[in-house]
N, CA, C and O atoms as a DFTB+ gen file, in Angstrom:
652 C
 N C O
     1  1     -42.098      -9.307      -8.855
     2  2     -42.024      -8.689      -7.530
     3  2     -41.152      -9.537      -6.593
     4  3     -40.249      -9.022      -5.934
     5  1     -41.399     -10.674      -6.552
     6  2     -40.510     -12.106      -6.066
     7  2     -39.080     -11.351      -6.145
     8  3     -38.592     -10.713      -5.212
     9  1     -38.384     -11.565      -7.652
    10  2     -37.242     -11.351      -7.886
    11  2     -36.804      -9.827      -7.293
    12  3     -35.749      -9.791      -6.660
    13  1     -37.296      -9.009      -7.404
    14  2     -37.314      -7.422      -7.216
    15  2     -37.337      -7.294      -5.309
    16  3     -37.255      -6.273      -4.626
    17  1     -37.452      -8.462      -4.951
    18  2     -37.921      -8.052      -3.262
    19  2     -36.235      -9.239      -2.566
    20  3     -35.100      -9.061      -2.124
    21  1     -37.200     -10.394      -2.914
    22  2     -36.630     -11.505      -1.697
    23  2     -34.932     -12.110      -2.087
    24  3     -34.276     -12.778      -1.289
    25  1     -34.500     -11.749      -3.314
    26  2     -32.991     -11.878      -3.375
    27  2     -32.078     -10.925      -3.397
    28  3     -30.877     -11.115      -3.589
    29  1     -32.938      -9.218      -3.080
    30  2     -32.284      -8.242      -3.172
    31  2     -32.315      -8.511      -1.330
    32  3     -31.283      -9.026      -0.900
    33  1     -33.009      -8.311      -0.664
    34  2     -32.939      -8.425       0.881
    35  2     -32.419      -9.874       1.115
    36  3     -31.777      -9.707       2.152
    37  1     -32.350     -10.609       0.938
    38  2     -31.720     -11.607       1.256
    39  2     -30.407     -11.605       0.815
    40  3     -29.833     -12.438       1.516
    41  1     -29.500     -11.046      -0.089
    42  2     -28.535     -10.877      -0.512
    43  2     -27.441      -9.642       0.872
    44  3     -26.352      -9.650       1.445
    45  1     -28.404      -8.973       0.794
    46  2     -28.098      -7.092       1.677
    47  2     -27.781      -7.979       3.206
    48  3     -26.691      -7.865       3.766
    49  1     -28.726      -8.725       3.680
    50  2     -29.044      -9.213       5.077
    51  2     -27.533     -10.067       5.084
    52  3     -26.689      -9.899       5.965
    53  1     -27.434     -10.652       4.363
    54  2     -26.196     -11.521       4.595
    55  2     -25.004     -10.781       4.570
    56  3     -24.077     -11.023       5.342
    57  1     -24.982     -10.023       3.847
    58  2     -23.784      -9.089       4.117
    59  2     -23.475      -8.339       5.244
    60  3     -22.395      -8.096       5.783
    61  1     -25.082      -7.884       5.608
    62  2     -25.095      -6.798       6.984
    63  2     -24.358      -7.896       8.033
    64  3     -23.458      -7.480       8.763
    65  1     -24.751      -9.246       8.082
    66  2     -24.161      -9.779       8.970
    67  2     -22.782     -10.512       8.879
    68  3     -22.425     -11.412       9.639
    69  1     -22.054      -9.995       7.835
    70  2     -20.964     -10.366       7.790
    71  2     -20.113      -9.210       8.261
    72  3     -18.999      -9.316       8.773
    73  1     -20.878      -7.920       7.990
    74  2     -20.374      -6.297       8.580
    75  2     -20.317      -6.930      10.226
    76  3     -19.235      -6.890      10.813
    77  1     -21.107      -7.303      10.673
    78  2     -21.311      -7.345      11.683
    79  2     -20.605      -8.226      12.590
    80  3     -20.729      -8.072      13.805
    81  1     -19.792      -9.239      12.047
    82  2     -19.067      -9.986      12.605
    83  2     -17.485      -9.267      12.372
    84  3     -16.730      -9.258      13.344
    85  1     -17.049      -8.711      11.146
    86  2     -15.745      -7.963      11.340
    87  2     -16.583      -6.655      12.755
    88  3     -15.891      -6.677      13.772
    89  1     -17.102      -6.245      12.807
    90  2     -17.181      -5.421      13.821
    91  2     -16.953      -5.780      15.189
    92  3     -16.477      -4.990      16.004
    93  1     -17.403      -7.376      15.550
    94  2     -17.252      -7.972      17.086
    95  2     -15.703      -8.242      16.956
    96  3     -15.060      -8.054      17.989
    97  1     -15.019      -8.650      15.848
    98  2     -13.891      -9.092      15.919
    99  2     -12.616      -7.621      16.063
   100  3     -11.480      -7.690      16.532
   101  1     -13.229      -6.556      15.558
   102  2     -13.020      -5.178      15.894
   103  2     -12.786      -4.522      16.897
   104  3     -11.732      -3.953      17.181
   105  1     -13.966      -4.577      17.616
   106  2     -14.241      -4.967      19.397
   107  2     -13.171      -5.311      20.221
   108  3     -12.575      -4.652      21.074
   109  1     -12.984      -6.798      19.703
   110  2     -12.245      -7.842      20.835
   111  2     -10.824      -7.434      20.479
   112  3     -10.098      -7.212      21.448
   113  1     -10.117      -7.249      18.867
   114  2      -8.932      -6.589      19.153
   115  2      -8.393      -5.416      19.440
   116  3      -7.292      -5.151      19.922
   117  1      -9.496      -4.558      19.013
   118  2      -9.097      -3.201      20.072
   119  2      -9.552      -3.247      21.808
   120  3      -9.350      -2.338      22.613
   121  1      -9.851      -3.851      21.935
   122  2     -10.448      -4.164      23.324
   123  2     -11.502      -2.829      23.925
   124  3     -11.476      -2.137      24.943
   125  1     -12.423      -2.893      22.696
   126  2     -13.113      -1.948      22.851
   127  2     -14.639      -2.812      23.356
   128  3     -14.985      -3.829      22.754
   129  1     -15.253      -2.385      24.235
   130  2     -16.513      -2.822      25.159
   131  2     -17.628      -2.949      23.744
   132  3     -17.662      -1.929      23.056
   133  1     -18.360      -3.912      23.367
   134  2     -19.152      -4.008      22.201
   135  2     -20.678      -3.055      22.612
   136  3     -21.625      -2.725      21.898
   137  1     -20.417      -2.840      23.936
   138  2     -21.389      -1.730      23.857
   139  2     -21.647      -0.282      23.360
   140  3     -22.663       0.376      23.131
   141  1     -20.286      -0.052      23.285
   142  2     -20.114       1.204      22.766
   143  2     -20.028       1.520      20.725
   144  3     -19.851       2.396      19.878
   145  1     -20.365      -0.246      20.949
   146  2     -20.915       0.517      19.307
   147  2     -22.106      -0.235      18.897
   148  3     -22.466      -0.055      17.734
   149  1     -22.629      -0.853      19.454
   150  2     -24.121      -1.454      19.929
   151  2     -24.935      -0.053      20.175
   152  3     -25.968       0.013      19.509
   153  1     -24.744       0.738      20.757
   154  2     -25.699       1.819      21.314
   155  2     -25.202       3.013      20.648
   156  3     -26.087       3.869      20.689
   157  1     -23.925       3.528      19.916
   158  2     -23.848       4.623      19.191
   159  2     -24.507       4.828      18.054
   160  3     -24.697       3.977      17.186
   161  1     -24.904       6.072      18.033
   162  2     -25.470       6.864      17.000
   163  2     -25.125       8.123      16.275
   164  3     -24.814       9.176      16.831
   165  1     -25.181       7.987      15.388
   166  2     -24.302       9.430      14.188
   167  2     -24.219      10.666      14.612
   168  3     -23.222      11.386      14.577
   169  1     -25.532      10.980      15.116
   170  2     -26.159      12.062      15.613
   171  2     -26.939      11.737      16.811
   172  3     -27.396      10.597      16.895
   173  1     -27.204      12.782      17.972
   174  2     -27.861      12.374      18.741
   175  2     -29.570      11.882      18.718
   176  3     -30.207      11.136      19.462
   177  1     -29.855      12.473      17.813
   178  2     -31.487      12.455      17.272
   179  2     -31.932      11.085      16.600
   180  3     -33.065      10.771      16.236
   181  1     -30.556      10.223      16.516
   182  2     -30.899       9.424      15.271
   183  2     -30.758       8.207      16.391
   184  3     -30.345       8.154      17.550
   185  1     -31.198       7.455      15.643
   186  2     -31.542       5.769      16.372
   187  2     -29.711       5.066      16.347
   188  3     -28.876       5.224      15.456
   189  1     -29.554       4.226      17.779
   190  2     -28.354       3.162      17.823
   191  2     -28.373       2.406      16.689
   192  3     -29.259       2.224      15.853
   193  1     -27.120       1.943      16.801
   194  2     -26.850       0.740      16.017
   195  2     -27.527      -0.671      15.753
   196  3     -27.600      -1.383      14.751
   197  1     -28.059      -0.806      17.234
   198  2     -28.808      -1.819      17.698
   199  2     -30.565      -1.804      16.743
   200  3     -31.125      -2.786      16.257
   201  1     -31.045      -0.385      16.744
   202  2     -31.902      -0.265      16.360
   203  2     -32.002      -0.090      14.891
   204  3     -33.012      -0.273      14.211
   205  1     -30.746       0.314      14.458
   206  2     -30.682       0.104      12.556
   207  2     -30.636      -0.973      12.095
   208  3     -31.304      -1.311      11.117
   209  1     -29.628      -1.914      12.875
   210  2     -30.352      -3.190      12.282
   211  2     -31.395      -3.605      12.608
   212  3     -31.956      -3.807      11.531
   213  1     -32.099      -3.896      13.424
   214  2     -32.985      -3.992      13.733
   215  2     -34.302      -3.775      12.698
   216  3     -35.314      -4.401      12.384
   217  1     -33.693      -2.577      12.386
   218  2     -35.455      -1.626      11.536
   219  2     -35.009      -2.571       9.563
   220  3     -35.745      -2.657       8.580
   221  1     -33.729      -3.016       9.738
   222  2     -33.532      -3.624       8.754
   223  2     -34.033      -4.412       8.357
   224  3     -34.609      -4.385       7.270
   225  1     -33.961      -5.526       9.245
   226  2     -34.941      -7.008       9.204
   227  2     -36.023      -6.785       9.359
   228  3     -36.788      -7.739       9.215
   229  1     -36.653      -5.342       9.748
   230  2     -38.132      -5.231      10.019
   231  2     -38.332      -4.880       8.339
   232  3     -39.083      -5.683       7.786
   233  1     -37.964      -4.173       7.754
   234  2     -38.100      -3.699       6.369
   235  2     -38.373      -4.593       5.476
   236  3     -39.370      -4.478       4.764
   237  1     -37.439      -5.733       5.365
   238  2     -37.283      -6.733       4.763
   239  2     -38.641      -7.628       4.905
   240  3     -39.413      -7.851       3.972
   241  1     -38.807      -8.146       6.378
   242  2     -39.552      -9.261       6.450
   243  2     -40.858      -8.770       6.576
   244  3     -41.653      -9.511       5.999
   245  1     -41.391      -7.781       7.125
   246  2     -42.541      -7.059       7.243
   247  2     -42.980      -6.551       5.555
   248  3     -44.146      -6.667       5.179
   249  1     -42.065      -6.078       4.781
   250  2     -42.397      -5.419       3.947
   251  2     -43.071      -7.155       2.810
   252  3     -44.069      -7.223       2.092
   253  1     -42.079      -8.194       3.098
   254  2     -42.621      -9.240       2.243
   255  2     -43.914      -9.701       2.288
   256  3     -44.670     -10.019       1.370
   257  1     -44.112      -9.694       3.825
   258  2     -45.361     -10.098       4.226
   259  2     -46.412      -9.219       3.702
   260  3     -47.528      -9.739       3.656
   261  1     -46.312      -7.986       3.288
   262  2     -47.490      -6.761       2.865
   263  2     -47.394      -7.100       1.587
   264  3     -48.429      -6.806       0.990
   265  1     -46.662      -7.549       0.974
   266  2     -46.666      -7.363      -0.965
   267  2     -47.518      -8.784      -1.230
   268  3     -48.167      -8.971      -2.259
   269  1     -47.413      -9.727      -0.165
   270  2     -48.010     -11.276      -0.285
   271  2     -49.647     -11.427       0.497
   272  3     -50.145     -12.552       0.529
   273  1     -50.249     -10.498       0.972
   274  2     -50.821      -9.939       1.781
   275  2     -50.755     -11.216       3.133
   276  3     -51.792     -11.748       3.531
   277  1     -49.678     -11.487       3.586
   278  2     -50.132     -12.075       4.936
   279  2     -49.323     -11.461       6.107
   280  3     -48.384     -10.667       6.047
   281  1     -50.037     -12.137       7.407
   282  2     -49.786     -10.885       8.286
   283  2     -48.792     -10.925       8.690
   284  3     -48.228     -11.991       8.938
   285  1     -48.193      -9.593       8.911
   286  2     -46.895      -9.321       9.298
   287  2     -46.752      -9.798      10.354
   288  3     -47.484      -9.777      11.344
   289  1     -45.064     -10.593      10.043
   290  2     -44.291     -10.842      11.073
   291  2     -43.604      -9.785      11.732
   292  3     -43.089      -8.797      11.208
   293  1     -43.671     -10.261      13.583
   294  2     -42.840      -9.333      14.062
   295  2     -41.723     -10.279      15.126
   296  3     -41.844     -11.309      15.789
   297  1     -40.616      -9.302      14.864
   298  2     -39.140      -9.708      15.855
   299  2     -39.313      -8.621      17.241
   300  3     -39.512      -7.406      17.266
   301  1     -39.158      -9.539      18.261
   302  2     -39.097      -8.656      19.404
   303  2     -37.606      -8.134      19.115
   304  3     -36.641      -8.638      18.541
   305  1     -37.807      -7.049      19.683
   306  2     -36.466      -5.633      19.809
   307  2     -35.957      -5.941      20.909
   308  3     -36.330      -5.164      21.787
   309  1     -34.982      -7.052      21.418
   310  2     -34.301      -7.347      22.609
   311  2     -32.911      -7.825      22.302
   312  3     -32.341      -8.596      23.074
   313  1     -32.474      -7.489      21.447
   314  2     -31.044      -7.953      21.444
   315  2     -29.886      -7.049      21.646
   316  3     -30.031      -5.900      21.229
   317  1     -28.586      -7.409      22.300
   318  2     -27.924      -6.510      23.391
   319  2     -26.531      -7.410      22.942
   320  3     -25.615      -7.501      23.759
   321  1     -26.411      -8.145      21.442
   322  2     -24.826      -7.997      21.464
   323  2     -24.892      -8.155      20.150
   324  3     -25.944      -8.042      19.521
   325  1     -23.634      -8.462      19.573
   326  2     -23.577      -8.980      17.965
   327  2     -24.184     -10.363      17.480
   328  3     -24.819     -10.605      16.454
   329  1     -23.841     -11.119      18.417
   330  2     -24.645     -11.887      18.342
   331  2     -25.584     -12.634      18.167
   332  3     -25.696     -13.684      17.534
   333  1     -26.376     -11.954      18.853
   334  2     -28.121     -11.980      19.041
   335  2     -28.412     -10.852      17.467
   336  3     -29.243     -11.413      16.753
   337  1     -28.117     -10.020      17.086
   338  2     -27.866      -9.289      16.137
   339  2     -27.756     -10.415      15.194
   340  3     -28.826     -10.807      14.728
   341  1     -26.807     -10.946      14.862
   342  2     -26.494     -11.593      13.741
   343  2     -27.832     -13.215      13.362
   344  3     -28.168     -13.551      12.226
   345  1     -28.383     -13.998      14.863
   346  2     -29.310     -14.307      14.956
   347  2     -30.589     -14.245      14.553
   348  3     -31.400     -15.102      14.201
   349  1     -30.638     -12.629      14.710
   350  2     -31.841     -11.982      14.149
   351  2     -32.108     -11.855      12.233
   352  3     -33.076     -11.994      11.484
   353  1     -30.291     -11.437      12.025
   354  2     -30.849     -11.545      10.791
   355  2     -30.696     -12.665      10.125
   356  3     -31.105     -12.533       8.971
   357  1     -30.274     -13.736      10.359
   358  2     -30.451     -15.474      10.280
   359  2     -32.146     -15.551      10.105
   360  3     -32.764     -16.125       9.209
   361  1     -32.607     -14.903      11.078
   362  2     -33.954     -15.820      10.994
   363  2     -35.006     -15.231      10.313
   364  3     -36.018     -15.789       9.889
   365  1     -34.484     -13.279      10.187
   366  2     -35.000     -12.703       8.968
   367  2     -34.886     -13.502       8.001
   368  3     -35.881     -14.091       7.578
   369  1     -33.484     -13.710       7.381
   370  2     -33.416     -14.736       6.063
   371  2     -34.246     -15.980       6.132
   372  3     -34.977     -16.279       5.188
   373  1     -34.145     -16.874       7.439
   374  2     -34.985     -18.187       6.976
   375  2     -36.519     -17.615       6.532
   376  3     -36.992     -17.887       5.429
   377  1     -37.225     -16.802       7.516
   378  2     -38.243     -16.088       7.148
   379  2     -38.770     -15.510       5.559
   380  3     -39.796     -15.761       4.927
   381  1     -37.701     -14.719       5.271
   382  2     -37.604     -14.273       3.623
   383  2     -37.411     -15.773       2.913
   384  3     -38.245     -16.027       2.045
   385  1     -36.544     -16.651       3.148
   386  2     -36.536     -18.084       2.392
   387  2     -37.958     -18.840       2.547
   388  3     -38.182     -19.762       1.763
   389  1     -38.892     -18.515       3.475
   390  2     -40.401     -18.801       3.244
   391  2     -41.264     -18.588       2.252
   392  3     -42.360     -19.143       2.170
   393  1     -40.707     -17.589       1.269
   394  2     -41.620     -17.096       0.423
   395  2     -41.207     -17.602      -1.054
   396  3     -40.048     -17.951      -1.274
   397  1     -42.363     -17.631      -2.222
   398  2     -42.335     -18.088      -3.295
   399  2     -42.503     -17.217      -3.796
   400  3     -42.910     -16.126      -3.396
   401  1     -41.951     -17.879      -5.641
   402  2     -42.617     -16.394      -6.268
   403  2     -43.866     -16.523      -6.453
   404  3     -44.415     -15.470      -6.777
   405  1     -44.816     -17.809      -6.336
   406  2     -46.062     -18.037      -6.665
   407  2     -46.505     -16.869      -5.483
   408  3     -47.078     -15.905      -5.989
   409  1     -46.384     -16.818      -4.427
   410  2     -46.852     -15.853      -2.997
   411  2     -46.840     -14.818      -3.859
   412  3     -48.032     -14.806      -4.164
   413  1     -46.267     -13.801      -4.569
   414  2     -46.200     -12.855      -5.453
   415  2     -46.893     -12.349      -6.144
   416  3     -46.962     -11.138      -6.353
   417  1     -47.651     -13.365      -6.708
   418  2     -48.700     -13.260      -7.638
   419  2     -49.605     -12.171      -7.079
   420  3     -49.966     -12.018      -5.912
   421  1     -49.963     -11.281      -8.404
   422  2     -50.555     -10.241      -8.040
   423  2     -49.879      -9.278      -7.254
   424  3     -50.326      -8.181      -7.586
   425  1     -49.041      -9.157      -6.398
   426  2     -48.592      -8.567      -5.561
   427  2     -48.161      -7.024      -6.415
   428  3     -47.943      -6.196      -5.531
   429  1     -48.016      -6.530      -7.493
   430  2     -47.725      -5.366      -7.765
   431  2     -48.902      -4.104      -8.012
   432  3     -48.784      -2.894      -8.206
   433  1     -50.173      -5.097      -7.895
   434  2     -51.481      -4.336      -7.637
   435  2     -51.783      -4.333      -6.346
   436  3     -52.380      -3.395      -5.818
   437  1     -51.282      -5.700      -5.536
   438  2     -52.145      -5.546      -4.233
   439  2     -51.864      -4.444      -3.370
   440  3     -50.695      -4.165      -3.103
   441  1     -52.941      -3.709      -2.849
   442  2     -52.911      -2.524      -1.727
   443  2     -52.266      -2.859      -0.932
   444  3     -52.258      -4.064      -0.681
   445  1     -51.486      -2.017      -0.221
   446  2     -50.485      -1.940       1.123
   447  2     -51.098      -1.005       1.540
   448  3     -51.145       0.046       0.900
   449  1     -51.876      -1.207       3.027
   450  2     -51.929      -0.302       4.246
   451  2     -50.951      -0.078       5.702
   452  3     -50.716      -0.787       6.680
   453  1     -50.548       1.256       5.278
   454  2     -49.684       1.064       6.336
   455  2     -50.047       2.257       7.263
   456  3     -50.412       3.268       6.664
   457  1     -50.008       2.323       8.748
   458  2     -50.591       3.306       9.947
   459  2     -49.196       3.544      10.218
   460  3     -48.336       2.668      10.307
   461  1     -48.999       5.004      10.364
   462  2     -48.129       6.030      10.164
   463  2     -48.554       6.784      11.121
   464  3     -49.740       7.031      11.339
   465  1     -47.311       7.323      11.946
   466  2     -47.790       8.387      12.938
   467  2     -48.335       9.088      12.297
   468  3     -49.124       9.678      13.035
   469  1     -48.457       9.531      11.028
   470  2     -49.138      10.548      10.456
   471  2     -50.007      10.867      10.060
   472  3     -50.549      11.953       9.853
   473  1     -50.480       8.641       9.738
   474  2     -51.994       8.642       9.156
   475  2     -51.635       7.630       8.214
   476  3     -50.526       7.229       7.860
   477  1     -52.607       7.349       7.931
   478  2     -52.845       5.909       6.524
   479  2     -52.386       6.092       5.823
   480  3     -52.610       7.219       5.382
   481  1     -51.570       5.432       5.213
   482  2     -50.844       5.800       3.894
   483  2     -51.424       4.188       2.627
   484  3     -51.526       3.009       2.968
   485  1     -51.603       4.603       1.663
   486  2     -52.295       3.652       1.019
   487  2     -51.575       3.960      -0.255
   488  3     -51.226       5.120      -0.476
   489  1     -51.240       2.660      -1.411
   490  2     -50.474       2.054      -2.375
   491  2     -50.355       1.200      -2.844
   492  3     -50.283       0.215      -2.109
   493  1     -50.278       1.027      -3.970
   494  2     -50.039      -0.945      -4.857
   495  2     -48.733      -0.947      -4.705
   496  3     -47.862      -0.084      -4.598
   497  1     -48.782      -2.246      -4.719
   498  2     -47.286      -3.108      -4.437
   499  2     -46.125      -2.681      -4.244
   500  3     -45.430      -2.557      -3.235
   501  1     -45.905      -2.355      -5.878
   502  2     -45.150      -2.128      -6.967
   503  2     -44.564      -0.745      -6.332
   504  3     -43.412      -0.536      -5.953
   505  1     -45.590       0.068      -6.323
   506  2     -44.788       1.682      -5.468
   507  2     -44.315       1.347      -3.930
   508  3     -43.216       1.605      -3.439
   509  1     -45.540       0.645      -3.241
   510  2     -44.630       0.281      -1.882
   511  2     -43.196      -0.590      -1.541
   512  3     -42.606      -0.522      -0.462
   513  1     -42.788      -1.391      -2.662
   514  2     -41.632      -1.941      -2.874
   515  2     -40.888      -0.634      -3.144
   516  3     -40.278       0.089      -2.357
   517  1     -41.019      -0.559      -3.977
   518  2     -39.592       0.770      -4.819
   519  2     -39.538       2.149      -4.268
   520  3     -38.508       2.821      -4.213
   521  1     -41.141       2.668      -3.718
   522  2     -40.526       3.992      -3.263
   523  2     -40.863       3.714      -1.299
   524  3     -41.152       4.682      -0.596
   525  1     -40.793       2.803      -0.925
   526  2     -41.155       2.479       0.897
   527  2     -40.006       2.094       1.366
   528  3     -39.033       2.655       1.869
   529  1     -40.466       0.446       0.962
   530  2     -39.897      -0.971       1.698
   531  2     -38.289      -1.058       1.736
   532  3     -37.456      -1.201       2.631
   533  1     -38.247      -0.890       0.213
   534  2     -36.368      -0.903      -0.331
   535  2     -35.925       0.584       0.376
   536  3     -34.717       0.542       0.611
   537  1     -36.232       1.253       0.588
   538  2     -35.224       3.052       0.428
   539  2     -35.157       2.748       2.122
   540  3     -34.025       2.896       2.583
   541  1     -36.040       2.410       2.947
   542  2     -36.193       2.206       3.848
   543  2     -35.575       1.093       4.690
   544  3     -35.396       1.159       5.907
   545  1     -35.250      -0.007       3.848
   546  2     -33.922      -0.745       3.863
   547  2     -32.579      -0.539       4.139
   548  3     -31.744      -0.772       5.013
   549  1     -32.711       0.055       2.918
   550  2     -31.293       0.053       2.444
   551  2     -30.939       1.758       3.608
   552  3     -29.740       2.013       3.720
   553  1     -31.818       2.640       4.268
   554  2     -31.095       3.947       4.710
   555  2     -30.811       3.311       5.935
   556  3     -29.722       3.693       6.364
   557  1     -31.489       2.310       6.825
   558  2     -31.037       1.476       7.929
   559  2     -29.747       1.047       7.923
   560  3     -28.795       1.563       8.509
   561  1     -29.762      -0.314       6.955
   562  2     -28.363      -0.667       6.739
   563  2     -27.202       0.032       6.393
   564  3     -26.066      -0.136       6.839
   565  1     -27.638       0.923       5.462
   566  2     -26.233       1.928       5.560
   567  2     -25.804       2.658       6.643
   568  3     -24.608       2.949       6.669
   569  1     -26.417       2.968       7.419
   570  2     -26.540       4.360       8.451
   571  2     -25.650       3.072       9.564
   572  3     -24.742       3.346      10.348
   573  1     -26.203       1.781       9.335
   574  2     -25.914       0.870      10.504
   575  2     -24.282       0.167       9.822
   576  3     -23.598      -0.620      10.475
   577  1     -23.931       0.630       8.504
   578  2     -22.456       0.747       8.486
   579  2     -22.043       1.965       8.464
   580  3     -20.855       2.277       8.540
   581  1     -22.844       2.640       8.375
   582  2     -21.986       4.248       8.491
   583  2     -21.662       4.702      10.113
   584  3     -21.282       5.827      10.438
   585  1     -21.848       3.816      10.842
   586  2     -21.546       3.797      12.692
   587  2     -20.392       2.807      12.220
   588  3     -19.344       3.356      11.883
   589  1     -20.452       1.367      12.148
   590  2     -18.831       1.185      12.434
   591  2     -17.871       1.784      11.313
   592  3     -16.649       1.897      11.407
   593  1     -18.466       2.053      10.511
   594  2     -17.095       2.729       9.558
   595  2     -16.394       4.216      10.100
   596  3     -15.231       4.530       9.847
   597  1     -17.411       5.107      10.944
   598  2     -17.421       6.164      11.987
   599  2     -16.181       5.675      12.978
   600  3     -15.152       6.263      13.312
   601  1     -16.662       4.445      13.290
   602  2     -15.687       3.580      14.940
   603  2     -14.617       3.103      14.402
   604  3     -13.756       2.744      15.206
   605  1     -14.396       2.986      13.347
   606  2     -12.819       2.311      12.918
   607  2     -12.906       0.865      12.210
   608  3     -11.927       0.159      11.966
   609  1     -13.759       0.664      12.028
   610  2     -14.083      -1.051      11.067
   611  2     -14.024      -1.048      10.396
   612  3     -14.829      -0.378       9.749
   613  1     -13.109      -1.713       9.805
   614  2     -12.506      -2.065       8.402
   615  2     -13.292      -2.587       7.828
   616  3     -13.451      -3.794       7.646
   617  1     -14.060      -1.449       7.366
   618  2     -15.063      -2.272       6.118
   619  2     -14.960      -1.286       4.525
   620  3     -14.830      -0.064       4.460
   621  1     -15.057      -2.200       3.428
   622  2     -15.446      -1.225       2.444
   623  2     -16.866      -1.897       1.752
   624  3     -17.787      -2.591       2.182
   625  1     -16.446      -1.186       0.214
   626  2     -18.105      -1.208      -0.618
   627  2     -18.251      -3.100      -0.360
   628  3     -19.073      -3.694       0.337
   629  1     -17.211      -3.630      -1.146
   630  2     -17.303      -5.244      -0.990
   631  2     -18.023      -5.984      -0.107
   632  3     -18.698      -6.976      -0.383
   633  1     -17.792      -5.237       1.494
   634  2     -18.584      -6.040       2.422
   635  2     -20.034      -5.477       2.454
   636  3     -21.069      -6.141       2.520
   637  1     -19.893      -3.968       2.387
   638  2     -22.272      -3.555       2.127
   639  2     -22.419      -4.299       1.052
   640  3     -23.269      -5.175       1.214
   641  1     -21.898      -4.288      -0.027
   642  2     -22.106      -5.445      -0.924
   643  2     -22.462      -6.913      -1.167
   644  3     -22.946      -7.543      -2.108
   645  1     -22.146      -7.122      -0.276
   646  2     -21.584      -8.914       0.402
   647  2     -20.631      -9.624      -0.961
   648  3     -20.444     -10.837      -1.055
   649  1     -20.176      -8.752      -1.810
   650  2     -19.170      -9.356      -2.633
   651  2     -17.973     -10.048      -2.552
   652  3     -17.397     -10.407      -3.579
């Protein structure tokens, strides 16, 4: 579960923030205001930029903490440039670099409770990793390059990759 969780998000996170630095540098030579792609969204219904990453590092570090059963960490939602963005997922990673695979143990039986606008949702590990934590990841981070690739940022597969 170790291997299956904390070097697949720790791998993704470093990349997101390498997306994220060709994007400020994007910014500054088009002399485009970094707010305007800080706060855009695909669709109007759908969450900013600000908030996809965001729900990224929540995926990641929240989801580790449920497979290890200890209590979830939380990141306050206050960041307002690339910056502070890229910060955040720095300390997601040191956070994810907290964990062992010994922490693991057991973890593909242990129950995950999670409160859902909808209601309790209840699961071992093993399904809350593969069909939750990861899909739920990874639709953040993409969606949160599918805005600057929308705005003109030269990004391809290599950089969602971090290759």
């Amino acid at each position: 579960m170790y291997a299956a969780s904390i070097p697949v998000f720790t791998r993704f996170l470093t990349a997101l923030s390498g997306v994220l630095a060709k994007a400020e540098s994007h910014v500054e030579a088009q002399g485009i205001k970094p707010e305007a792609l800080l706060g855009f969204r695909l669709y109007p219904d759908m969450l900013p930029f600000t908030r996809q990453v965001q729900l990224t590092t929540d995926f990641a570090t929240r989801g580790a903490d449920r497979l290890c059963g200890r209590e979830v960490r939380s990141f306050p939602d206050t960041e307002t440039s690339f910056a502070e963005l890229r910060a955040r997922l720095a300390a997601a990673g040191d956070h994810l670099g907290s964990f062992s695979p010994a922490d693991f143990e057991g973890a593909e039986t242990r129950e995950v409770v999670l409160t859902l606008r909808i209601g309790e949702m209840r699961m071992p590990g093993a399904q809350f990793l593969e069909a939750y934590a990861k899909p739920q990841f990874f639709f953040h981070m993409t969606t949160a390059y599918d805005i600057l690739r929308h705005n003109g940022v030269a990004l391809g597969k290599r950089d969602f990759m971090g290759a």
